[in-house]
mmCIF file of the N, C-alpha and C atoms, coordinates in Angstrom:
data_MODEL
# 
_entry.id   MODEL 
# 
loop_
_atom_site.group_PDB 
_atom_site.id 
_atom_site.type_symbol 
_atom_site.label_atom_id 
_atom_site.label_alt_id 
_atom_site.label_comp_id 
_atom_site.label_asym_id 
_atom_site.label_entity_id 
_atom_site.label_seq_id 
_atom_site.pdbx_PDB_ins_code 
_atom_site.Cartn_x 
_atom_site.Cartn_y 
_atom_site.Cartn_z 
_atom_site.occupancy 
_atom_site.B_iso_or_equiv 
_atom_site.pdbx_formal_charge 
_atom_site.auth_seq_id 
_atom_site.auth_comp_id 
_atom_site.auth_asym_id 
_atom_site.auth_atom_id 
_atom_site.pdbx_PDB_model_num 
ATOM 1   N N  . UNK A 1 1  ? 102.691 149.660 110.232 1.00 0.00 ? 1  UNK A N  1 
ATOM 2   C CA . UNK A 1 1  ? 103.526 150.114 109.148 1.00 0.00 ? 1  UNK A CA 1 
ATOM 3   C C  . UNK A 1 1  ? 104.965 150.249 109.652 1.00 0.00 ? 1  UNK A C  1 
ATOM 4   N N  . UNK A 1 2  ? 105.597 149.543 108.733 1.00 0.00 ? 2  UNK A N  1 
ATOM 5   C CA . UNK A 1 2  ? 107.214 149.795 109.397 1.00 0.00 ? 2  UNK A CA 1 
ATOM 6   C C  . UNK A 1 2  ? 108.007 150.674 108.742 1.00 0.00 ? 2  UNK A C  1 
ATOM 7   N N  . UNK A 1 3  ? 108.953 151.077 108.986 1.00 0.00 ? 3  UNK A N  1 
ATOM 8   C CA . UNK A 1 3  ? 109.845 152.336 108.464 1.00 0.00 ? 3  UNK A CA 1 
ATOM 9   C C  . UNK A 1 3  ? 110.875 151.994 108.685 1.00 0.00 ? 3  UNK A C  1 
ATOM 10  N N  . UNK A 1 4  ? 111.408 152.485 107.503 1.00 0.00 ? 4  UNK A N  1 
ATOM 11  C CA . UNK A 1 4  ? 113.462 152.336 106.992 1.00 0.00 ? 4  UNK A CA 1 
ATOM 12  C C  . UNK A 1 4  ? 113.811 152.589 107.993 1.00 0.00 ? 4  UNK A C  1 
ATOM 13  N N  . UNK A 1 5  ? 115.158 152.190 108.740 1.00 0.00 ? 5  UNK A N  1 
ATOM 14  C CA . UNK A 1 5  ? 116.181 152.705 109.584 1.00 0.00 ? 5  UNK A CA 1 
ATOM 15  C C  . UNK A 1 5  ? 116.576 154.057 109.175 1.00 0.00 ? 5  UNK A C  1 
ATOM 16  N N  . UNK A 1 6  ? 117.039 153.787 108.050 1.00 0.00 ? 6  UNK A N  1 
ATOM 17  C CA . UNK A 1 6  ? 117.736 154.731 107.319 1.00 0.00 ? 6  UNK A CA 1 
ATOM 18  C C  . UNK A 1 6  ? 116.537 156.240 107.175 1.00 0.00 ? 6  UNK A C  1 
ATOM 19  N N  . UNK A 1 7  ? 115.886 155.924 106.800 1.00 0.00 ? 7  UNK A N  1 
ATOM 20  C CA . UNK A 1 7  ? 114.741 156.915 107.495 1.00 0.00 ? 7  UNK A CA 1 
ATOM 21  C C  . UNK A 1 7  ? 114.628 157.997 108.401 1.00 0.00 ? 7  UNK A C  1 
ATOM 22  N N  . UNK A 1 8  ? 114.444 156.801 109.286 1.00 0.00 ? 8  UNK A N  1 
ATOM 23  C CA . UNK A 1 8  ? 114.793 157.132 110.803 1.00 0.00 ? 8  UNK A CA 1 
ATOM 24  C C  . UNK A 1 8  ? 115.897 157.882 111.134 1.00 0.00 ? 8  UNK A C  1 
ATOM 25  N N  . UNK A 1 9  ? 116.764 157.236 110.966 1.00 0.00 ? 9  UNK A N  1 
ATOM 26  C CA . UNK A 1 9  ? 118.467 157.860 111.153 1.00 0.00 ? 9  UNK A CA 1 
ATOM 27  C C  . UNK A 1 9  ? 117.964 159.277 110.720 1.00 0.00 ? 9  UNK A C  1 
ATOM 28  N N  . UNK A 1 10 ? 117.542 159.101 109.345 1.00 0.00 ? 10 UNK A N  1 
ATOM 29  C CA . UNK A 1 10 ? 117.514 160.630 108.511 1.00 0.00 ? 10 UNK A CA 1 
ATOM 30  C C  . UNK A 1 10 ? 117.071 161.885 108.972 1.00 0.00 ? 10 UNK A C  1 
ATOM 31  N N  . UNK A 1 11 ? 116.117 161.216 109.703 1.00 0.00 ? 11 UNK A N  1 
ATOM 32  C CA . UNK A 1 11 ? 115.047 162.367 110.454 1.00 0.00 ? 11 UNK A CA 1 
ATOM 33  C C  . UNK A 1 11 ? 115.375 162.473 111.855 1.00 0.00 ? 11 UNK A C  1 
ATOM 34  N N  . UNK A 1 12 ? 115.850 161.680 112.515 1.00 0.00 ? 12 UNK A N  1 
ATOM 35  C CA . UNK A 1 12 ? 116.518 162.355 114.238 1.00 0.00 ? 12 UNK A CA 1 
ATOM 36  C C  . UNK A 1 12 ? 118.149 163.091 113.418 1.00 0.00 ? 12 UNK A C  1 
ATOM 37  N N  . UNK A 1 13 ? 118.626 162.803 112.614 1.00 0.00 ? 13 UNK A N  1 
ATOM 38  C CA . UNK A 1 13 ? 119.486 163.360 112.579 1.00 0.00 ? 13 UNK A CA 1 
ATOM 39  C C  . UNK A 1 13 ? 119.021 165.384 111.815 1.00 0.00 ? 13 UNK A C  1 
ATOM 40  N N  . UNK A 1 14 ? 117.763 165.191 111.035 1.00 0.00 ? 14 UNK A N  1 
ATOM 41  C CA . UNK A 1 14 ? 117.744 166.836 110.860 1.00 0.00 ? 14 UNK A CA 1 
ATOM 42  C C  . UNK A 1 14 ? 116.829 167.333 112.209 1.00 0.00 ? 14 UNK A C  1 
ATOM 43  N N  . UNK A 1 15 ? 116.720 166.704 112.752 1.00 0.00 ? 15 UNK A N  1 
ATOM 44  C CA . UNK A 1 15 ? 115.934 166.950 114.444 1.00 0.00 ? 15 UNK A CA 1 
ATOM 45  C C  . UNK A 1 15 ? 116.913 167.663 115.058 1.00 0.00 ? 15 UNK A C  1 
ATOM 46  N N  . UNK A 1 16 ? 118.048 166.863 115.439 1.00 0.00 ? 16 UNK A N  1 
ATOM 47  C CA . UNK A 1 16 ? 119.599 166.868 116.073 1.00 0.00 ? 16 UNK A CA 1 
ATOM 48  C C  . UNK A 1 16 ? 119.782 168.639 115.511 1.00 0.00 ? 16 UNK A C  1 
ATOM 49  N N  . UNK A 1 17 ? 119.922 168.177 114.556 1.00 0.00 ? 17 UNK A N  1 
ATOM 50  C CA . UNK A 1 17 ? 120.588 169.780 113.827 1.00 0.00 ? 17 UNK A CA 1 
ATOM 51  C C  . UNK A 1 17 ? 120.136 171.139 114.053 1.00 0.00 ? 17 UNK A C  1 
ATOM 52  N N  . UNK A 1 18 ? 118.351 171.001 113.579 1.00 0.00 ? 18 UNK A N  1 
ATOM 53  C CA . UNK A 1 18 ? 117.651 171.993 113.851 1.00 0.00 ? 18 UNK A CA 1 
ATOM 54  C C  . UNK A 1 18 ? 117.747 172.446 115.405 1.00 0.00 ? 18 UNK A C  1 
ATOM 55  N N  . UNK A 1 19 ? 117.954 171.520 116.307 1.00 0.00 ? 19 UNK A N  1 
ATOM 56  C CA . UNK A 1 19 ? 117.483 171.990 118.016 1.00 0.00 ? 19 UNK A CA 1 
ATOM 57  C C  . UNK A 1 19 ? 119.152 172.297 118.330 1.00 0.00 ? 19 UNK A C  1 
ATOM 58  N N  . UNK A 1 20 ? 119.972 172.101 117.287 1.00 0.00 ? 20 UNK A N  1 
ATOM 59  C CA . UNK A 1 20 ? 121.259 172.426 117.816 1.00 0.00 ? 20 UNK A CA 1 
ATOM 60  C C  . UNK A 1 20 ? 121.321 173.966 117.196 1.00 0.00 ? 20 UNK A C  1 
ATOM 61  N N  . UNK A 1 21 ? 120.837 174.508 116.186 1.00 0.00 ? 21 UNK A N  1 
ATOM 62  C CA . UNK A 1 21 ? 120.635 175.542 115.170 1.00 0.00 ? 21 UNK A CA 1 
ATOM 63  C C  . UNK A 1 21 ? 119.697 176.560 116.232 1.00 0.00 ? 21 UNK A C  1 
ATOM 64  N N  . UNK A 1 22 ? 118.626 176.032 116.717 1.00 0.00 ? 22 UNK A N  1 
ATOM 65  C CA . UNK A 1 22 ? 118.115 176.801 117.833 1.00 0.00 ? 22 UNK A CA 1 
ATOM 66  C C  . UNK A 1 22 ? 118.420 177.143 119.146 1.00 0.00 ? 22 UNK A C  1 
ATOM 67  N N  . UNK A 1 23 ? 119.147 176.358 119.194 1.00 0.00 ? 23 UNK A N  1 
ATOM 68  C CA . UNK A 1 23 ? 120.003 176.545 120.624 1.00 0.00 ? 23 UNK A CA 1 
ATOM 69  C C  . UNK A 1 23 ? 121.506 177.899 120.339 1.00 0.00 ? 23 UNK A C  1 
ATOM 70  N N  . UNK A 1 24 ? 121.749 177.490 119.103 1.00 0.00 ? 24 UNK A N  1 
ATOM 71  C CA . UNK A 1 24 ? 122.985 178.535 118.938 1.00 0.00 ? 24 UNK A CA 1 
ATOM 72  C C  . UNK A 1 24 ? 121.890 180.061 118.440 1.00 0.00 ? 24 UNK A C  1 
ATOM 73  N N  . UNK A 1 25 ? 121.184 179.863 117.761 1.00 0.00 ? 25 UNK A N  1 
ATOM 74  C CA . UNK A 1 25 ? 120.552 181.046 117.664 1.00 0.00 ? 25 UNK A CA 1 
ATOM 75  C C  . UNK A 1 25 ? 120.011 181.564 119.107 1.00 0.00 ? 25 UNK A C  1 
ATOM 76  N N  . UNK A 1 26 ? 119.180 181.257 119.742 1.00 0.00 ? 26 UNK A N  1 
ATOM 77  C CA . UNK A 1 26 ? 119.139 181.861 121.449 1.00 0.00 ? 26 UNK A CA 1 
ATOM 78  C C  . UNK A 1 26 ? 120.490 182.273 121.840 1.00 0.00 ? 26 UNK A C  1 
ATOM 79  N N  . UNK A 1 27 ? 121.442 181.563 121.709 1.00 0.00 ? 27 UNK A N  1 
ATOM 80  C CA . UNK A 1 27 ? 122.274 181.994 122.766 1.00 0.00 ? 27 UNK A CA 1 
ATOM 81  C C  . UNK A 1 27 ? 122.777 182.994 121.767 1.00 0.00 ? 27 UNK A C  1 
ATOM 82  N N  . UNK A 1 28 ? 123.092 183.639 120.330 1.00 0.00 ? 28 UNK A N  1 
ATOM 83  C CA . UNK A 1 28 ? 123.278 184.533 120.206 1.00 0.00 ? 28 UNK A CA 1 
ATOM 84  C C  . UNK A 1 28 ? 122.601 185.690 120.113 1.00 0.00 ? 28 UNK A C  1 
ATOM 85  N N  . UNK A 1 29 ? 121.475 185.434 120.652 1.00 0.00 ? 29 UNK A N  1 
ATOM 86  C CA . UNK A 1 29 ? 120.071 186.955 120.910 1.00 0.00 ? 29 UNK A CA 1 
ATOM 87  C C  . UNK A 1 29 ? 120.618 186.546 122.522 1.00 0.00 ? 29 UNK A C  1 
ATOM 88  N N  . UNK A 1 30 ? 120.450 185.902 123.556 1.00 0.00 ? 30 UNK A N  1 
ATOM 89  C CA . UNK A 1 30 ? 120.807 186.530 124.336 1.00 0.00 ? 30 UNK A CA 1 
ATOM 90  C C  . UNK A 1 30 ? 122.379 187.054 124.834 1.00 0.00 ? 30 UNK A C  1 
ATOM 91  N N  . UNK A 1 31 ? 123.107 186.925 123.769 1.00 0.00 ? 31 UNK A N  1 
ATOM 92  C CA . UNK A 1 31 ? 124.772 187.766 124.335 1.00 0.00 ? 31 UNK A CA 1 
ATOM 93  C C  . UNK A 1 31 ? 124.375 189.081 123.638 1.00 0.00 ? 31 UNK A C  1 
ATOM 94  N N  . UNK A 1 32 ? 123.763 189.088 122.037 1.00 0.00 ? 32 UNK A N  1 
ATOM 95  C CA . UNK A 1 32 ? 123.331 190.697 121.948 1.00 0.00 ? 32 UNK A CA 1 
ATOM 96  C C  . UNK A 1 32 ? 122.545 191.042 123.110 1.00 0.00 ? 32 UNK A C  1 
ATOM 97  N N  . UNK A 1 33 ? 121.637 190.386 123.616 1.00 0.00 ? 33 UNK A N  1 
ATOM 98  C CA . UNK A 1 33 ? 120.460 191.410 124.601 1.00 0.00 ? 33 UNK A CA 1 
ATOM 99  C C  . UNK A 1 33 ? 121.952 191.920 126.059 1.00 0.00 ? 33 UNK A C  1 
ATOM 100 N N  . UNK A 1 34 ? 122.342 190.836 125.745 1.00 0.00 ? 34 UNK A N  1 
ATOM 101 C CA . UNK A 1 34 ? 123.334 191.181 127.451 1.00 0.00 ? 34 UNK A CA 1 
ATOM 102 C C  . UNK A 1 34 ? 124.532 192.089 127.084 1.00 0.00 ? 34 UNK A C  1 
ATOM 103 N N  . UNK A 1 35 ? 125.239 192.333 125.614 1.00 0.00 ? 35 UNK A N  1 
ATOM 104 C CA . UNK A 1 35 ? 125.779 193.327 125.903 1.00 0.00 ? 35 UNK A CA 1 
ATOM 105 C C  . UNK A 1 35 ? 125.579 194.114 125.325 1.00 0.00 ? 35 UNK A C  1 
ATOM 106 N N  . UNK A 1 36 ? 124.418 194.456 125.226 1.00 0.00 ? 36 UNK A N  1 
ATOM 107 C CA . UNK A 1 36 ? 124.015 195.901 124.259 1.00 0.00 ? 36 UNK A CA 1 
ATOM 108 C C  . UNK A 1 36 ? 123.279 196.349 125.959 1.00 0.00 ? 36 UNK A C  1 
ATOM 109 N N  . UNK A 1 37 ? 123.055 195.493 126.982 1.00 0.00 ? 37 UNK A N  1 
ATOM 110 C CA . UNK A 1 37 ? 122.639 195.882 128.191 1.00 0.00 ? 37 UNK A CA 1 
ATOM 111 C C  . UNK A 1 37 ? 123.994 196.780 129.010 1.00 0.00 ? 37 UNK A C  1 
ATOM 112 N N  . UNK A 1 38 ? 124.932 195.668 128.700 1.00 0.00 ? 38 UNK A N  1 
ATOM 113 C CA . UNK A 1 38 ? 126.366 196.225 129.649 1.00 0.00 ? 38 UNK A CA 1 
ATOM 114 C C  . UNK A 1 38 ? 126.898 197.175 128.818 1.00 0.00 ? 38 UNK A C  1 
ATOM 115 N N  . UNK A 1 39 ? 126.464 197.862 127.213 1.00 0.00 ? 39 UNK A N  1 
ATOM 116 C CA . UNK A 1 39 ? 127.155 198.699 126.931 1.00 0.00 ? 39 UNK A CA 1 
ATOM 117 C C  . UNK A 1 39 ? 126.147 200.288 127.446 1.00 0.00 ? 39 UNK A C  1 
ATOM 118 N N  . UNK A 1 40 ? 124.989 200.240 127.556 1.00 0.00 ? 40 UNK A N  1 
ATOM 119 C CA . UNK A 1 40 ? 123.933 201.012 128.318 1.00 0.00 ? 40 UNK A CA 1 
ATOM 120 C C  . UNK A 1 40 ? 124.218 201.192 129.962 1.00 0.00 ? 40 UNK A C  1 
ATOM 121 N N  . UNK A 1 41 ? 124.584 200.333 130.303 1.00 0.00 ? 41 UNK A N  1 
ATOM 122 C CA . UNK A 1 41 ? 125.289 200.799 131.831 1.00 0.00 ? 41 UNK A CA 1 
ATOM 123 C C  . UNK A 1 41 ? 126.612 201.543 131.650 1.00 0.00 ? 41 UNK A C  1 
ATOM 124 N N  . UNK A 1 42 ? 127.576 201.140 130.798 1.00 0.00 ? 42 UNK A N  1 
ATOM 125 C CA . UNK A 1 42 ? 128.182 201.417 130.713 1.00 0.00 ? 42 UNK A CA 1 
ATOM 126 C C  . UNK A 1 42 ? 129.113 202.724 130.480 1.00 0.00 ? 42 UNK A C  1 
ATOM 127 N N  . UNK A 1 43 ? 127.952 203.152 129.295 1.00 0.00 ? 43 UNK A N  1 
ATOM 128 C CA . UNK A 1 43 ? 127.548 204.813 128.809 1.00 0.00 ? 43 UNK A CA 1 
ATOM 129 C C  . UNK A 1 43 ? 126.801 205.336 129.664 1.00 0.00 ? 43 UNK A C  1 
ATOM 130 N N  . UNK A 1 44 ? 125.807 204.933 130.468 1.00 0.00 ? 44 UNK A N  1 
ATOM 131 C CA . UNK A 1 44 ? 125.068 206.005 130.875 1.00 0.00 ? 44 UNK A CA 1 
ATOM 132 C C  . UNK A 1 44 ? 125.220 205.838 132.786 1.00 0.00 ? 44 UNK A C  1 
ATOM 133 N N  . UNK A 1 45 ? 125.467 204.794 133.274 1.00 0.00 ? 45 UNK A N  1 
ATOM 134 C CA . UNK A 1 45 ? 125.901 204.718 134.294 1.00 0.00 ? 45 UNK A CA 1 
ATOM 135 C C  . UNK A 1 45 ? 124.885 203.824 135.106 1.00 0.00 ? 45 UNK A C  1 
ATOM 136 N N  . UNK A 1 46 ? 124.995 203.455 136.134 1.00 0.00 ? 46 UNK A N  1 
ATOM 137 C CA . UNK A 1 46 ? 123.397 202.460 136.968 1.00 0.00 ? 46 UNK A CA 1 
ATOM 138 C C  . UNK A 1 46 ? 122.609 203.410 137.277 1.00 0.00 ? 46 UNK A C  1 
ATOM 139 N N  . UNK A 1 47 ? 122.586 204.692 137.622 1.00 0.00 ? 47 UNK A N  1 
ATOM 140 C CA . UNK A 1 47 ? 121.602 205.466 138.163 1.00 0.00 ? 47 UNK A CA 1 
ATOM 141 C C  . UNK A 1 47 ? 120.458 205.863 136.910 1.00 0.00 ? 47 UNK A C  1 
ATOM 142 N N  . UNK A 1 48 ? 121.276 206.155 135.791 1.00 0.00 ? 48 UNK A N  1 
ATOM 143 C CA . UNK A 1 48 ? 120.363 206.598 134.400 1.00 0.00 ? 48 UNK A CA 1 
ATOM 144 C C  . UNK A 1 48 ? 120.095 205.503 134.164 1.00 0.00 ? 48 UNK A C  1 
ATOM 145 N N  . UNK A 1 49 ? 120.330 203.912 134.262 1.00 0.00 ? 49 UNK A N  1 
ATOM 146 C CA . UNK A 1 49 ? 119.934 203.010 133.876 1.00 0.00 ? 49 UNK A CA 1 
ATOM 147 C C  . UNK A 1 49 ? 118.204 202.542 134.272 1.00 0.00 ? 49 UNK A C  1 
ATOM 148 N N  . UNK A 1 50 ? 118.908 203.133 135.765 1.00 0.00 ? 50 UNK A N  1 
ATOM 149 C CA . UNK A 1 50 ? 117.733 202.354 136.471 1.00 0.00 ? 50 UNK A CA 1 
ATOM 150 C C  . UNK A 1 50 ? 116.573 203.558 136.986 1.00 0.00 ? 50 UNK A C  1 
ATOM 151 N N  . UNK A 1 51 ? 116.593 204.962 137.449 1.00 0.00 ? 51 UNK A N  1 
ATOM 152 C CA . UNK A 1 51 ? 115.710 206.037 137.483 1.00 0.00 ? 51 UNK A CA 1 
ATOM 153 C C  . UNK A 1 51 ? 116.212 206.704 136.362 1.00 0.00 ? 51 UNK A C  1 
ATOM 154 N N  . UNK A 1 52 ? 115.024 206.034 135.741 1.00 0.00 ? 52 UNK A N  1 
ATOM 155 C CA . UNK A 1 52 ? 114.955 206.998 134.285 1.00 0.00 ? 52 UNK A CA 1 
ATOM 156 C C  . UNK A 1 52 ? 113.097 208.050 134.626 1.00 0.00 ? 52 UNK A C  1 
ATOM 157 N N  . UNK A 1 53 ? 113.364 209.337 133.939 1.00 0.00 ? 53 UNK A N  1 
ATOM 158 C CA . UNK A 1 53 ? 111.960 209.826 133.960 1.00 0.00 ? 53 UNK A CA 1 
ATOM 159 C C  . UNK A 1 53 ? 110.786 209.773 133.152 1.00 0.00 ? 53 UNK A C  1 
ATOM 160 N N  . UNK A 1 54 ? 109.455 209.733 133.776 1.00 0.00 ? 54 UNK A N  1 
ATOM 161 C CA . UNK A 1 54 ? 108.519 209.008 132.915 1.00 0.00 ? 54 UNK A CA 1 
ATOM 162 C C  . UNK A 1 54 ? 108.514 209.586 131.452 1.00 0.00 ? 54 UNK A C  1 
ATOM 163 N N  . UNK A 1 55 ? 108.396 207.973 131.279 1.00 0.00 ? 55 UNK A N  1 
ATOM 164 C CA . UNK A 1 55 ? 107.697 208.401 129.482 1.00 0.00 ? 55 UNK A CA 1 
ATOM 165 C C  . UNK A 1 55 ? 109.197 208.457 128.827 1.00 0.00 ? 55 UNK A C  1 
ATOM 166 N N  . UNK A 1 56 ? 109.857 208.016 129.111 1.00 0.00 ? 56 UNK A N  1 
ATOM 167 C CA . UNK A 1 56 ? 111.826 207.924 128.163 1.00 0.00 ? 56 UNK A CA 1 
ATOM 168 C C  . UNK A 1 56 ? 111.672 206.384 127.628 1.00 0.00 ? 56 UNK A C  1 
ATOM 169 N N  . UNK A 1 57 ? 111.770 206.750 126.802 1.00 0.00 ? 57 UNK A N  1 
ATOM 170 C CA . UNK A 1 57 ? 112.161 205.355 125.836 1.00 0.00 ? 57 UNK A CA 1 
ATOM 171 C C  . UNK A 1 57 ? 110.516 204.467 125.422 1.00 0.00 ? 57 UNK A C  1 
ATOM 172 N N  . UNK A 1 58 ? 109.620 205.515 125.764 1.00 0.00 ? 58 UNK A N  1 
ATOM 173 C CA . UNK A 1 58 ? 108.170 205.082 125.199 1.00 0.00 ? 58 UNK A CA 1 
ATOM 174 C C  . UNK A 1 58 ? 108.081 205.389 124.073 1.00 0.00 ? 58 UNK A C  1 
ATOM 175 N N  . UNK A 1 59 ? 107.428 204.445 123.151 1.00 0.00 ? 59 UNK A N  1 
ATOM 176 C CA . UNK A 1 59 ? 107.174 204.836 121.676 1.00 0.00 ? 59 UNK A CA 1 
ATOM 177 C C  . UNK A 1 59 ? 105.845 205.549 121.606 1.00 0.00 ? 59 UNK A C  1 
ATOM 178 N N  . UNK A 1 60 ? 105.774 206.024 120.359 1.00 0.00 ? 60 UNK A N  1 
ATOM 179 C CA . UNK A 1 60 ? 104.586 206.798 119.805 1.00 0.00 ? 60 UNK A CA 1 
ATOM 180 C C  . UNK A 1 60 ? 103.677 205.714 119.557 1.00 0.00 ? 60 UNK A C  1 
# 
């Protein structure tokens, strides 16, 4: 079975888009994860960052 070019074209090109759409979405979850990280050092300092006491920031 053969298939349109134009087809073709059609469909690597919403391929193209979507993996370009996913790529910008990652990279904007990870600049929130990284500076909602550097604003937590920031406020609370490396020592509260990093020895925290058990059971802080555990959910119910």
């Amino acid at each position: 079975m053969r298939h349109n070019p134009e087809v073709l074209t059609e469909v690597k090109r919403r391929k193209l888009r979507a993996r370009r759409l996913m790529m910008v979405a990652a990279l904007v979850c990870a600049l929130v994860a990284l500076g909602l990280g550097a604003f937590e050092l920031h406020a609370e300092g490396l020592n509260q960052f990093l020895y925290r006491a058990p059971g802080v920031g555990a959910s119910k």
